[in-house]
N, C-alpha and C positions, 0 to 999 in steps of 0.2 A: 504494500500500500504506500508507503513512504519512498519508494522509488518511481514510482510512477508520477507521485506529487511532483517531485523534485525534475523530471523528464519532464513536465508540462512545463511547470514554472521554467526551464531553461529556453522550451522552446518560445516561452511567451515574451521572456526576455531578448533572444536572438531575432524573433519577428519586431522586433520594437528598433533593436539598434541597427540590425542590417541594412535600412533603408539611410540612414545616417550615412555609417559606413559607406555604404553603394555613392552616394551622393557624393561624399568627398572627395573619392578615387576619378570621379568624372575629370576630363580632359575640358580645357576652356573651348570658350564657342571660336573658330576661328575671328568673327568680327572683333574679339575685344582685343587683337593685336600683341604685341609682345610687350616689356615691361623697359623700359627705357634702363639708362645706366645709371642716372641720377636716384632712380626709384635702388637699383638695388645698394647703391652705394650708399642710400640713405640707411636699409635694413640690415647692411653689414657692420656700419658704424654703431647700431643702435644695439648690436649682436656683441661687438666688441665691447660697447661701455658698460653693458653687464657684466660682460665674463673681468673685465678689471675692477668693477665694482665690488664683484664677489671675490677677488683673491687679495683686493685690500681691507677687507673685511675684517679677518682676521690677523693681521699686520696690525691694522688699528688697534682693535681689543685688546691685543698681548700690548700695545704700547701703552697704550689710556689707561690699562688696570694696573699698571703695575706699583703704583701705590697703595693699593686695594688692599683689604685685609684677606687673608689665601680663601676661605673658604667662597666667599663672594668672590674673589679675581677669578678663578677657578671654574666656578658655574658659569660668569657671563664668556671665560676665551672657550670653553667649552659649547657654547650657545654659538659662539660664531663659528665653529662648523657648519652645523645644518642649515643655519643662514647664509653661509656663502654657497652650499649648496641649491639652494632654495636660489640664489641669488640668479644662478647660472640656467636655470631651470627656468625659471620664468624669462630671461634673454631667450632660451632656444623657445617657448611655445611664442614667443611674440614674435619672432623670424619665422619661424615655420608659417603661423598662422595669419599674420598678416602680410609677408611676403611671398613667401615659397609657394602657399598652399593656395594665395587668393589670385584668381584671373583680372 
């Protein structure tokens, strides 16, 4: 019984996103042209000043705390991992999805 639940639910899930999916993968329409060089050199640059935003990130933390008392310096250079992570992550889905991905 609880296998069959979970087969329906998947496939109800799969018929919901597929069309998403499908839609993205689509090719532009030839009329809207190709993407000039200003356009991409704008989403390269913008690509870039994340990815240097996020690896001074933590550069800064380890310099700003270090008068810190340890237990607090500690937790915030620790905190700037996943936010330079986070950092670099959010540069590539704004490249992807408003450069790469948009016609």
């Amino acid at each position: 019984m609880r296998q069959r639940h979970l087969f329906w639910k998947s496939v109800l899930m799969g018929s919901v996103l597929l069309p998403g999916v499908a839609s993205a993968m689509q090719q532009c329409p030839p009329e809207s042209g190709g993407k000039s060089p200003a356009f991409w050199a704008l989403g390269w640059a913008i690509f870039a000043l994340f990815v240097i935003a996020g690896a001074l990130l933590p550069w800064l933390m380890f310099r700003a705390t270090g008068s810190a008392r340890p237990p607090w310096r500690w937790t915030l250079r620790i905190a700037s991992i996943p936010a330079m992570l986070a950092m670099w992550l959010l540069g590539t889905g704004i490249f992807l999805g408003q450069f790469v991905l948009a016609c």
